[in-house]
C-alpha positions in Angstrom: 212.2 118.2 207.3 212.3 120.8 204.3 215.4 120.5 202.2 216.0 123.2 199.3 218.3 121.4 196.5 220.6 123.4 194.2 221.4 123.2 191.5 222.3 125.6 188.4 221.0 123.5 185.0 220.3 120.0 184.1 222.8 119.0 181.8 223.9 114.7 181.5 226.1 115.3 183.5 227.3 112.9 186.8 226.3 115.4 189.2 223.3 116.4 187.4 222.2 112.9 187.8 223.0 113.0 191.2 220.8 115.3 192.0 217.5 114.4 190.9 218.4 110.9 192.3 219.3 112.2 195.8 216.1 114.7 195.4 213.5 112.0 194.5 215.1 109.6 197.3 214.8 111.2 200.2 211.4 112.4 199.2 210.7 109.0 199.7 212.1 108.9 203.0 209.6 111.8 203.9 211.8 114.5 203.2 209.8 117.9 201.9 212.4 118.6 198.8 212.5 121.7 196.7 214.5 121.4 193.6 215.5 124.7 192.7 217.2 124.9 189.2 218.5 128.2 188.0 217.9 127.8 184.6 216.1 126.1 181.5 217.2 123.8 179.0 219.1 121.3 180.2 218.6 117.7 178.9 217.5 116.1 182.0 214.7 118.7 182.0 212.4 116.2 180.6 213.1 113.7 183.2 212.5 116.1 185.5 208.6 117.2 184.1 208.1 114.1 184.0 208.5 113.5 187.7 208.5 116.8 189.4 205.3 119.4 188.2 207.0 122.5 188.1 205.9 125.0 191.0 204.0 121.9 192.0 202.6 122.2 195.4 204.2 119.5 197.9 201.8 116.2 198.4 202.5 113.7 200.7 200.7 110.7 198.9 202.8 111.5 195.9 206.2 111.9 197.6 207.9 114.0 194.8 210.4 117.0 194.8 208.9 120.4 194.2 210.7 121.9 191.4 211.1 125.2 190.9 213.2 127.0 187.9 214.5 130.5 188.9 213.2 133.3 185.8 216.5 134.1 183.9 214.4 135.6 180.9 217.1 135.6 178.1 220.0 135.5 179.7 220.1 132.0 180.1 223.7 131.5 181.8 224.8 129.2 184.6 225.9 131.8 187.2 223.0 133.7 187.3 220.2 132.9 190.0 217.7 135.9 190.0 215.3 135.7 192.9 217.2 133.0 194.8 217.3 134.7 197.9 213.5 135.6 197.9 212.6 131.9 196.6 214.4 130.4 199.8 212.8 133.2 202.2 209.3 131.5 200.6 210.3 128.1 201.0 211.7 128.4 204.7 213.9 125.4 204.1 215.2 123.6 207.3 218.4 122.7 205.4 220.4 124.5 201.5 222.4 121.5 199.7 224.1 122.8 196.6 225.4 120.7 193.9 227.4 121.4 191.6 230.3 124.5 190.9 227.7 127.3 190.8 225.3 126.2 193.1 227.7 125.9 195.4 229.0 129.9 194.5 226.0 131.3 195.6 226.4 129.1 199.0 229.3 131.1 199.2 227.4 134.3 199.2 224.4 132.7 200.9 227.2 131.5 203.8 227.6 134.9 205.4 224.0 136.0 205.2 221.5 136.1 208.7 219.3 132.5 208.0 217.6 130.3 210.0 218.7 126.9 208.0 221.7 124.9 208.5 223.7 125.7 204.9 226.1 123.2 203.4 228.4 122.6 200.8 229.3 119.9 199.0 232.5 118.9 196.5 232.3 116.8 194.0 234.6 117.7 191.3 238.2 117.6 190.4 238.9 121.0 189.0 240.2 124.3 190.4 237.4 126.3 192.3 236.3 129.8 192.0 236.2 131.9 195.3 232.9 132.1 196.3 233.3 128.2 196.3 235.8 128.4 198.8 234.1 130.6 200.8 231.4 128.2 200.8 233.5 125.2 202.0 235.2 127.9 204.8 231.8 129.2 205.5 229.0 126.6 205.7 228.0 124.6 208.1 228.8 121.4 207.0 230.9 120.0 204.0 229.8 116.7 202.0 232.5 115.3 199.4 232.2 112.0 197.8 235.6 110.7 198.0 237.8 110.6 201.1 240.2 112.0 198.2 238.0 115.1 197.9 238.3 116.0 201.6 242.3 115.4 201.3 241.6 118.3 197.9 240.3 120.4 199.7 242.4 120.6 203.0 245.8 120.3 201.1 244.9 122.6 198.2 242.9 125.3 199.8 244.1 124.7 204.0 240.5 123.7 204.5 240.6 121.8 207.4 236.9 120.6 209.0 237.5 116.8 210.4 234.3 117.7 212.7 231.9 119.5 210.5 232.8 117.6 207.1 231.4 114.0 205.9 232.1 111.8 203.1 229.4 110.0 201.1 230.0 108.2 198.0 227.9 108.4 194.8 225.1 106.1 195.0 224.7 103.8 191.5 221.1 105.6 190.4 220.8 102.4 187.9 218.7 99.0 188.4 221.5 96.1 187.1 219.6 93.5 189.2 216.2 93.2 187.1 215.8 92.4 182.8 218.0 95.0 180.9 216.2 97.2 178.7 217.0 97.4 174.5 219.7 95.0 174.6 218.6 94.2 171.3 221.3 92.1 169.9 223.7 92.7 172.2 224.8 89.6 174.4 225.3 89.4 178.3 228.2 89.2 179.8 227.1 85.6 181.4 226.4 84.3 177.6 227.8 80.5 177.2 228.5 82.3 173.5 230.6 85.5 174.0 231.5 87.6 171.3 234.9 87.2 169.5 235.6 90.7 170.0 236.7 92.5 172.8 234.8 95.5 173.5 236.0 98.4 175.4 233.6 101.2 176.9 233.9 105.0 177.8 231.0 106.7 178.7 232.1 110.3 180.2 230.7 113.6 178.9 233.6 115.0 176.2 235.4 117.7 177.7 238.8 118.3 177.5 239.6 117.5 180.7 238.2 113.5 180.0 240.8 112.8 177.7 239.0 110.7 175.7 241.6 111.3 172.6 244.5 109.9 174.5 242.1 106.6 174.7 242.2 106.9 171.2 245.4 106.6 171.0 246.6 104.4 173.4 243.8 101.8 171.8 245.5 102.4 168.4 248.7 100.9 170.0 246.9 97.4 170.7 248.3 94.4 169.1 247.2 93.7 165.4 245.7 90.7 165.7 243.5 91.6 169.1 239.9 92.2 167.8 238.6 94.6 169.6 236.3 97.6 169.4 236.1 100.9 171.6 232.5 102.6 172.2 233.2 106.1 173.7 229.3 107.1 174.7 228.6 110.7 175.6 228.8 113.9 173.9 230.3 117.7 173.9 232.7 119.6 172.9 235.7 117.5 172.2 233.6 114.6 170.6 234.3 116.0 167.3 238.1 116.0 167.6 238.1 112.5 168.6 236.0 111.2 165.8 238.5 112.9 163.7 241.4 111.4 165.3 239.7 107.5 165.0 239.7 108.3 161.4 243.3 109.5 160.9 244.6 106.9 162.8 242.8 104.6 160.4 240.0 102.9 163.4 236.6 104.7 162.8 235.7 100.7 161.9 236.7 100.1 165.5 235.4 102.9 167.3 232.0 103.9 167.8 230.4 107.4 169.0 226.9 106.4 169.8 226.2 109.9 171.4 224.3 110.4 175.4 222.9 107.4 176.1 219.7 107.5 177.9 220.1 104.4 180.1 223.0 102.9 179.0 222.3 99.4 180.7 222.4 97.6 177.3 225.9 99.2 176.4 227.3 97.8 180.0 225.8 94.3 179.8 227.7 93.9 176.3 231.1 95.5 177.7 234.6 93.6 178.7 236.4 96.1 180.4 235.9 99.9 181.3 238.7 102.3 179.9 239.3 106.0 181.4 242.0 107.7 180.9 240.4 110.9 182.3 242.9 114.5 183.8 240.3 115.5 186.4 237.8 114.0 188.3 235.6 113.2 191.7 234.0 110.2 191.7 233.1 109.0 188.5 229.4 107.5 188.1 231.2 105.8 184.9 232.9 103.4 186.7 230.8 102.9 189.4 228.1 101.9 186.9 231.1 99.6 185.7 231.6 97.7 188.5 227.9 97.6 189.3 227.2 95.4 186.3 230.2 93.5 187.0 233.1 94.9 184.1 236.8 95.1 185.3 238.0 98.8 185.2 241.6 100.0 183.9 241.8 103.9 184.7 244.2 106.4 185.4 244.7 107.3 189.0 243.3 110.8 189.2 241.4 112.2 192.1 239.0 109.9 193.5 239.0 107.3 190.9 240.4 105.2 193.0 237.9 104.8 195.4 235.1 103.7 192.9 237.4 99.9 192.5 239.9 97.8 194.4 243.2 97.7 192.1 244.5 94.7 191.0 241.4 92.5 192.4 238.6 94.5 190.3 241.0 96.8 187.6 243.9 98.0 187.2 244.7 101.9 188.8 247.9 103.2 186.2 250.0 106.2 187.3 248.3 109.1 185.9 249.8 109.3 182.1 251.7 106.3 182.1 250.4 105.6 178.8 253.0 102.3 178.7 251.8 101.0 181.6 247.9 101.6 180.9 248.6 99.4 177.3 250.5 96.7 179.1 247.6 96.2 181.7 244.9 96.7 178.8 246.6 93.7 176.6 246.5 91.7 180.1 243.3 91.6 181.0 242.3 91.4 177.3 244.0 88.5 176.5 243.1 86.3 180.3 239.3 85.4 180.1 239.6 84.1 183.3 240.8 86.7 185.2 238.0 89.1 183.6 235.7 86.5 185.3 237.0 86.8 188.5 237.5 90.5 188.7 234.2 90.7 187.1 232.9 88.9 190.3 234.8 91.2 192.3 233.1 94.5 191.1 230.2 93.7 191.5 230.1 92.5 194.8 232.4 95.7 195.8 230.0 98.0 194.2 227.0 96.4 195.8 229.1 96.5 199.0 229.3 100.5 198.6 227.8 102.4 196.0 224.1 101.2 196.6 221.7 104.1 196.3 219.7 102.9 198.9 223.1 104.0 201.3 223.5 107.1 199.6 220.1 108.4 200.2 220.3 106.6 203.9 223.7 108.6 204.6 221.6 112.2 203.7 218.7 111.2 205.5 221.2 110.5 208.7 223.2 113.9 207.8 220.0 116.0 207.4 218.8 115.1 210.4 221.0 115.6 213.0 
């Protein structure tokens, strides 16, 4: 099997991590994978160089992707995938699996062209589509979402309806929380016998306006005076700025802390209470599957597909979208009951394990691919 991933630029982003994950597991599995990446300069770059030679020559004792960067010269731009079409007539993939809005564009065009691979598409995202994209999911072969919400999206929003050619597999966790966390420095686990005094409250979500991660802000600045607690919002972009600015007009940058990406933010989780997301739009969100994964209850708005990633009112709390009221009153609940953070602690993890292993994620391709 010879497999041609998509995808237009490594940025820290959920799907972006995706990707490589999905890419280096089933090249385990035995999987010939070409990574094909449309252009340079994303942050994950590195992780991929380290892993993936570029234009590396496939080698079954080493059972790596193949990466290849499409030439953009200095254009540098997402859309843009010069020599594409040539690159996949080279490869002569058995199978095209975009990821990602623009990868999944050129699906679109690559949907009505003569080929001798079977082309799908794949949705993974909670904002509007372009076109082409919905060419893609009309036009390929197969569609892969990962929520059952996504599939819902895409039938009720765009009359997209494929209950035989369309599957569902959810985001695998791509971190270890069973072995030693790395860094944790002075941070203590959540098992300590000596907890800290202060609640602390996590984000980690790349800042886009769509996240919301100023509402947080604010809804945090309504907790009760004599809770001590303290908010770390992990990530970066373009909003970070504004929300710095609004934790120190609203009098909490002692509170709340910007710590920037987070290569493996393992050490961040293991000192968390609960996991906060008050995002607009989404899919699936790694963030709180990572949550639950190392065990921390989840509050979140109900957006999308967030909630398929916990069960509500066993492992978190799922508010009405913007029911800012109702998000504080379940925030000081499970803040001030130690005892039910235990037990919904207990819950996530053993729900996440249950169904956002990796090791099913890349096992649910494999199946797909080779049908």
């Amino acid at each position: 099997m010879r497999l041609a991933l998509l995808q237009d630029h490594l940025r820290n982003g959920g799907t972006e991590q995706q990707t490589l994950a999905i890419a280096e597991g089933l090249a385990q599995h035995g999987v010939e994978v070409h990574l094909i990446i449309f252009r340079r300069g994303g942050v994950l770059d590195e992780k991929v160089a380290a892993a993936v030679p570029s234009g590396h020559n496939p080698d079954p004792d080493t059972q790596n992707p193949t990466t290849h960067y499409l030439n953009q010269g200095f254009l540098k731009t997402d859309w843009f995938a010069p020599g594409l079409t040539r690159l996949l007539n080279k490869i002569r993939p058995d199978a095209v699996l975009p990821m990602g809005r623009m990868a999944n564009c050129h699906a679109g065009l690559l949907a009505k062209k003569k080929r001798d691979y079977t082309l799908y598409a794949t949705f993974r995202t909670g904002r509007k589509i372009p076109y082409l994209y919905r060419r893609a999911l009309r036009h390929a072969d197969h569609i892969v979402a990962n929520s059952r919400e996504a599939l819902r999206r895409i039938a009720t929003d765009h009359s997209i309806h494929r209950p035989d050619t369309s599957s569902v597999i959810y985001n695998g966790c791509i971190r270890d929380f069973e072995t030693t966390i790395p860094n944790v420095g002075a941070c203590l686990s959540r098992d300590s016998q000596q907890p800290s005094p202060t609640l602390h409250l996590v984000s980690i979500s790349m800042f886009r306006p769509q996240k919301k991660q100023i509402r947080l802000i604010r809804i945090c600045s309504q907790l009760p005076k004599d809770l001590n607690w303290k908010l770390t919002l992990a990530g970066d972009g373009p909003t970070r700025s504004a929300c710095q600015a609004e934790a120190q007009r609203l009098g909490l940058a002692d509170r709340i802390h910007f710590p920037g990406l987070l290569k493996d933010p393992r050490s961040l989780y293991a000192d968390a209470d609960i996991a906060v997301h008050t995002s607009d739009q989404e899919s699936l969100p790694n963030f709180l599957v990572e949550a639950q994964m190392s065990g921390i209850p989840v509050i979140a708005y109900d957006v999308n597909g967030v909630g398929e990633t916990f069960l509500d009112q066993q492992s978190g709390y799922l508010i009405p979208h913007r029911d800012e009221a109702a998000f504080l009153q379940a925030l000081q609940k499970l803040a001030t009951d130690q005892d039910l953070q235990v037990q919904m602690s207990e819950t996530a993890r053993t729900h996440a394990q249950k169904n956002f292993s990796l090791k099913s994620q890349i096992q649910a391709y494999y199946r797909l691919l080779s049908r």
